[in-house]
N, C-alpha and C positions, 0 to 999 in steps of 0.2 A: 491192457493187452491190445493196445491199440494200434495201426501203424501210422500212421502219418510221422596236406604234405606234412606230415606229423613229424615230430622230435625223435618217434621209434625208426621210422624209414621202414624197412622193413623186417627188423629183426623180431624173431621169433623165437621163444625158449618154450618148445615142447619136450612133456615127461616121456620115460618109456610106458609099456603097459602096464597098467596096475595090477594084471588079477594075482600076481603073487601076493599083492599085498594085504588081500584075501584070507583070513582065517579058513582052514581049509573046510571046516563044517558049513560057512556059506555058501564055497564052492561044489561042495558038492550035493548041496540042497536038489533035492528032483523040482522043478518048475509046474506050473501048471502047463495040461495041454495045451499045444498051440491049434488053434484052429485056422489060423491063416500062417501058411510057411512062406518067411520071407526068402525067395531065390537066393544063394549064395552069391551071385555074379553080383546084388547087390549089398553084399556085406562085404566081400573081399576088395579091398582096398578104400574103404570107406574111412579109415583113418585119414589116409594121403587126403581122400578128397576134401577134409575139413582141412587139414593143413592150408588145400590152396585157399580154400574160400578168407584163415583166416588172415592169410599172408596178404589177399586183395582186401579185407577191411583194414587190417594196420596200415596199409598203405594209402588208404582212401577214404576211409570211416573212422576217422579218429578213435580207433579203438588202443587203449593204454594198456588193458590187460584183460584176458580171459581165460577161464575154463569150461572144457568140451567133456562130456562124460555118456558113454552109449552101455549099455547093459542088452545081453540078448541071452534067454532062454536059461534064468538064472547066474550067467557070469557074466562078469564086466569086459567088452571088446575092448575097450582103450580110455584113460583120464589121460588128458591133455593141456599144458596149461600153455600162452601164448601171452608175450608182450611181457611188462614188466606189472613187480607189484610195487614197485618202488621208481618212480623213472629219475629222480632227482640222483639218487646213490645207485641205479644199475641193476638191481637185484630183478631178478627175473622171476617168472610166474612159478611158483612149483607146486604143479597138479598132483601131489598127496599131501602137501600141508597148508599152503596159501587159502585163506579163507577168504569168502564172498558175502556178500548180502542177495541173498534171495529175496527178499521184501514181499511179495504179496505171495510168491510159492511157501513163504511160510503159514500161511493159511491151512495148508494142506495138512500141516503137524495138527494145531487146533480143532480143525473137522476129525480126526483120526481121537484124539484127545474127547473129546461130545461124546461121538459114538460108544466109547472105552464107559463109561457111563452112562450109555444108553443099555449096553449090553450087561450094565453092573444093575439096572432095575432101577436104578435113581434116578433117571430122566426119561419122560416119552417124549416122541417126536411129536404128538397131536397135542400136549401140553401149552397155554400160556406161557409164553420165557416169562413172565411175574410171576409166575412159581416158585423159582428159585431163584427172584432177584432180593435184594435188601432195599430196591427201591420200585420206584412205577414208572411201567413205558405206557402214558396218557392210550383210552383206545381209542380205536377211529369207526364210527359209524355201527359200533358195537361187536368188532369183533377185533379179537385180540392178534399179535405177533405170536405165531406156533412156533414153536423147534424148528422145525422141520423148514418153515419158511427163511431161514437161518442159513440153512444150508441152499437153498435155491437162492436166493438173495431177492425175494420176492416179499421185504421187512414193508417193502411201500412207504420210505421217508427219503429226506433230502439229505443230499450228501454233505459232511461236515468237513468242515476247514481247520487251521491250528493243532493238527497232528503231529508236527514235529516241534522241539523244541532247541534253541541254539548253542546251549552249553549245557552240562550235566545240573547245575544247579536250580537251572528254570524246570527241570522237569517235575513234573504231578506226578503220581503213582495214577497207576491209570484206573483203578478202583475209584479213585475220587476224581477223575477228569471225566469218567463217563458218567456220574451224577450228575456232574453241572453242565455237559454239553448235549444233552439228549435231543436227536436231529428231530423236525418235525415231520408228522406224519401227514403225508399228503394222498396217497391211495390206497384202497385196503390190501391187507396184505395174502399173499399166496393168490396175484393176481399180476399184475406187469413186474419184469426182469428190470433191474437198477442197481448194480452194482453196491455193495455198502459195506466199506473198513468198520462203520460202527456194528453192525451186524454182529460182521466174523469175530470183534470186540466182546461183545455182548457175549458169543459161544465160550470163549474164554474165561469168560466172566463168571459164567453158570459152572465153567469146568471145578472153577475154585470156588463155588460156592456149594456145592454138592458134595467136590470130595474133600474139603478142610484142610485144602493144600495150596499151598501160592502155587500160580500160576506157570512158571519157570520149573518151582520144583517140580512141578506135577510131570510136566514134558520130559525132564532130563530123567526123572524117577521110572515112567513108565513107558515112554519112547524111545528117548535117543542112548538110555545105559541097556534095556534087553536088547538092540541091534547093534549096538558097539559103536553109537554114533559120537564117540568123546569128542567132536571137533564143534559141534552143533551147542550152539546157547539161542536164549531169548536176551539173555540179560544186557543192558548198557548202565555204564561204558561194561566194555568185555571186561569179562575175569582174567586177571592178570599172568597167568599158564597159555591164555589163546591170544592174548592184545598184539605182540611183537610178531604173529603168522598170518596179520590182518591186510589185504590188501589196501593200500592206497586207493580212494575215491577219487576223480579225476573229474573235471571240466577244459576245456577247451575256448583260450583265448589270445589273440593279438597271433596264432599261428606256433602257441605254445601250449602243451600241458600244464594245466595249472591242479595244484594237490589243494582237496579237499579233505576240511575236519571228521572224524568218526561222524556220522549223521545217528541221530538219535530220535526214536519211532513209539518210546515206553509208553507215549501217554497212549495209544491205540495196540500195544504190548502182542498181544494174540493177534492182530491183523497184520502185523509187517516187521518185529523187530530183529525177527530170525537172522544168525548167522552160521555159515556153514561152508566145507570143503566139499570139491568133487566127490571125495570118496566116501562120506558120509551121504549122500546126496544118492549116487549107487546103492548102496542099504535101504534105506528107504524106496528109490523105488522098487527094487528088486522084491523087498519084503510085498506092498502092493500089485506087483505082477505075480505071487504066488501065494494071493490071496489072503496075505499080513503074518504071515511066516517068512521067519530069515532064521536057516539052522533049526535051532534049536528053540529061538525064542520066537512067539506069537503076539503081536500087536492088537489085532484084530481077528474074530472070526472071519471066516470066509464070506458069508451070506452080507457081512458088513461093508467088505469092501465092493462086493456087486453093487451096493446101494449108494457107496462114494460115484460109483464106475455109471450106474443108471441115470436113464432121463425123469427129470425132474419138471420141468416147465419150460416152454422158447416163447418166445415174444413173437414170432412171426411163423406163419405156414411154410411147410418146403427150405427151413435154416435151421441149421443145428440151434438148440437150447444151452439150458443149465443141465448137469447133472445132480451131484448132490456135493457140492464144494468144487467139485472137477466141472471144466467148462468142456462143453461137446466139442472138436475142432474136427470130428469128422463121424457123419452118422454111422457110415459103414464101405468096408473095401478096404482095410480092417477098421473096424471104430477106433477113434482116436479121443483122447479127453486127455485134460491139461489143464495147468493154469501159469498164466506169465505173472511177470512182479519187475516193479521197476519204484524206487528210489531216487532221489535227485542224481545219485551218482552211478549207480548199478542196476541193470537192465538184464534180466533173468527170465526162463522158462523152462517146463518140465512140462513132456510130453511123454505118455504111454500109450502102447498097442497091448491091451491086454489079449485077445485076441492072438496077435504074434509073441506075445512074451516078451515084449523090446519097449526099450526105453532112452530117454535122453533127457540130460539137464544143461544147461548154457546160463553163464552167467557173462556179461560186461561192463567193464568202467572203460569212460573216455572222454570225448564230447558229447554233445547231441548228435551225430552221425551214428554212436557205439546204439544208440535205441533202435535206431532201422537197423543198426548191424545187427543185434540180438534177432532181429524179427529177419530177417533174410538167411539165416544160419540156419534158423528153425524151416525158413519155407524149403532151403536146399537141401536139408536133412529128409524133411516127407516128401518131396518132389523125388529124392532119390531113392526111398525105400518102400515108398508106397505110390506110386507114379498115377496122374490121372491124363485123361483124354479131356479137352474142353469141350463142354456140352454142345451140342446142334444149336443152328441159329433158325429162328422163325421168326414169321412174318406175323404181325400184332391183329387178336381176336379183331373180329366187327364191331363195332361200338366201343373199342377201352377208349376211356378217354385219364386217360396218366394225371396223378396229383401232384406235378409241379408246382416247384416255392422252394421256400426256405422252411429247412426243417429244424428243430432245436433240440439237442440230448434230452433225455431225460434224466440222466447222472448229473447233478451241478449240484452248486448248493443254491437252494432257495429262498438264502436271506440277503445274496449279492445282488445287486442291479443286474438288469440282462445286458448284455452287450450283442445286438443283433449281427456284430460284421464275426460273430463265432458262431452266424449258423451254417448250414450245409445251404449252398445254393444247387439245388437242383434242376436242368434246365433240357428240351430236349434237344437232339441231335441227328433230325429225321426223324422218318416214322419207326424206327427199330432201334434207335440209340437216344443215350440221356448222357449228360456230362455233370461232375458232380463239382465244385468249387469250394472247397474245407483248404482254409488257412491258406490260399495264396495262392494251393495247387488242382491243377485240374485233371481229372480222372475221366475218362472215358465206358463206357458200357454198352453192350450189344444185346438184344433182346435173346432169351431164350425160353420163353414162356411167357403166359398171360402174369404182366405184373413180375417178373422174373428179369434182371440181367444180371451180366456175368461182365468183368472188367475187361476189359483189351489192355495187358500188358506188355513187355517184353519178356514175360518168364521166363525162366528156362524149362522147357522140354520137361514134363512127367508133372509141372502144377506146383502148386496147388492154387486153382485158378478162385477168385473172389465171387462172391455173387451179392446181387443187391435185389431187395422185395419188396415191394410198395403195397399195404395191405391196412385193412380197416371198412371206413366207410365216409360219406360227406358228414363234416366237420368234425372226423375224428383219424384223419390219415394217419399213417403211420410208413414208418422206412427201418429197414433194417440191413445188417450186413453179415454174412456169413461167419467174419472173423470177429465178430463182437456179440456175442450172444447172452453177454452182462449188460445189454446196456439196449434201447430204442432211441428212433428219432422222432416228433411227432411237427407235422404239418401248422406251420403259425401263418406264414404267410402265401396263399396261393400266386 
């Protein structure tokens, strides 16, 4: 969830509105209270406005195809699909059946899946996940991996590699890939934020070992058939009823779309293999904004999904955290939490205001431009619905003396060489600005606190403006960023 002249030109194949498509028992589901009421001036014509923005990525973001999907106060405002799912043969996007790959937003199934078993009495959050594994995650310094660190992503190991596999034949059953690939554990856990696919793995894993149910069925048994999400699998390659509604995966080369093969995720299965339609997409969040009811059917008690929705742990003072599988992207004005997912080929996220009862999911295939387009879609979505002011500028405490250098994620894997030209050069820029130097491109920041800046952008008007925080102590600096609250940077070279 990171940010860093096409063959479409400019055409665009948007659906009508969906909410007919709506069983009418969803629609007329009561929502939870809203506690922050979004202005109508910002919801009327908010369809149009995605239209332009997506009309200026087709045109400049190599984006091949997408869907737009906004939900508000239990009904769906608009599914929209855009570009093609097919660019070779024409076929265009159709935002009620064309299917996506959400890739890490299927996370969010899995966490919902844990819980469904937390709440059944078979699993505690303060438990060892060796409790109900069939093998052993080594301990570290005498204290075990909990549930619950599961969910904050707070497992404290190194990230693993060799997640996908190139054709249906090389794949492992992911029961037996996560035996032989178990990442090392390098800090104890339910203490620094690091992102972890084996993790959210692991939750999946515990799913099916608890309830005696494979992994796929469990989700389509107890998720996606009481919300009526028929469109939604885990499985690869697709079941043969949803394979022909599948979008084409796309890259970008020689100043042509070029189609990529089905991508395939099984062996990491619960972390990314999810596939799904906009309008499946709307159920689920819908269900979530009214506290894991949709109609008639319950996902979740209520009390569980505050605890999806709640903060869990942040890496840094003054920056949003984890929550509990949802990433914080906004503390408050309304709170916001989310999670993106992005695939070699598709570039997806899902944000909720539970708060306002509003939601939205975006998925893309294209080039490498369609990743920023994903992440600009989303910033002009909350920029427009929930608008901010950039904070005050000030002039820097008496004595800071700033930990400029080069800093290095802490998400990698740690059994590859380092490669120092991927770290963050951070350098100042006067006494009130720092320039940041990640992969080629340089970023600017302007002070707004002790240890506190904030980007100098070209945003657009209402935000959602970035912040950066340098925080820790000598020989243990740390950097962090507002849009990354899965992940830290730590100080290697002053």
């Amino acid at each position: 969830m990171t940010r860093f002249p096409a063959l479409l030109g400019a055409a665009i194949a948007a659906s009508l509105l969906c909410s007919a498509a709506l069983s009418s028992a969803a629609v007329a589901q009561t929502p939870r209270t809203a506690a922050y009421a979004v202005p109508q001036t910002r919801i009327a014509g908010l369809a149009d406005f995605v239209d332009g923005v997506m009309a200026q990525q087709i045109a400049t973001r190599e984006v091949a195809g997408a869907v737009v999907t906004v939900v508000h106060r239990g009904r769906v405002l608009f599914t929209r699909g855009y570009g093609f799912a097919d660019v070779d043969k024409g076929v265009p996007v159709d935002a009620q059946r064309t299917l996506f790959r959400p890739g890490s937003v299927s996370k969010m199934f899995t966490w919902t899946a844990l819980l469904q078993q937390v709440e059944l009495g078979r699993v505690s959050l303060d438990a060892d996940v060796n409790t109900y594994l069939d093998f052993k995650i080594p301990p570290l310094e005498g204290k075990p991996i909990r549930v619950r660190d599961l969910f904050s992503h707070t497992v404290g190991m190194s990230d693993v590699a060799g997640i996908t596999a190139p054709s249906v034949d090389k794949l492992v059953p992911y029961r037996e890939w996560m035996k032989t690939h178990i990442p090392k554990r390098l800090w104890p856990a339910g203490t620094e934020v690091s992102y972890s696919n084996y993790g959210a793995a692991l939750a999946g894993y515990i799913v099916e070992q608890v309830s005696g149910e494979p992994f796929p069925d469990y989700v389509e048994r107890h998720i996606f058939k009481p919300l009526d999400m028929h469109s939604s699998t885990f499985r690869e390659p697709l079941p043969a009823a949803l394979a022909p509604r599948m979008a084409t995966g796309y890259g970008f080369k020689e100043g042509r779309f070029e189609a990529k093969p089905f991508e395939l995720f099984s062996m990491i299965m619960p972390a990314g293999s999810g596939t799904s339609s906009g309008p499946d997409m709307n159920r689920f969040m819908m269900a979530m904004l009214n506290g894991g009811a949709l109609g008639k059917a319950r996902i979740l008690k209520p009390e569980s999904v505050k605890l999806l929705m709640r903060d869990s742990r942040a890496n840094a003072p003054d920056l949003p955290g984890m929550a509990h599988g949802f990433f914080v992207v906004r503390e408050a004005g309304p709170r916001l939490v989310g999670h993106g997912g992005n695939t070699g080929d598709f570039h997806s996220n899902m944000i909720l205001a539970p708060e306002a009862g509003l939601g939205f999911f975006i998925s893309e295939t294209g080039g490498q431009g369609s990743y920023g387009g994903r992440t600009e879609l989303t910033e002009a979505l909350i920029g427009r619905l929930f608008p901010q002011t950039p904070m005050p500028r000030v002039a820097a405490p008496a004595g800071e003396k700033l930990p400029l250098g080069a800093y290095r994620g802490n998400r990698r894997d740690y059994s590859r060489p380092i490669d120092p030209e991927r770290d963050l050069k951070v350098a100042a820029a006067g006494a009130n600005a720092v320039t940041v130097l990640n992969d080629g491109r340089t970023t600017y920041w302007e002070r707004v606190g002790p240890m506190l800046f904030e980007q100098v952008t070209g945003a657009r008007a209402g935000g959602p403006y970035e912040r950066l925080r340098f925080y820790g102590e000598v020989g243990r600096w740390r950097l962090s960023f507002s849009s990354q609250p899965h992940t830290t940077y730590h100080l290697v070279q002053p």
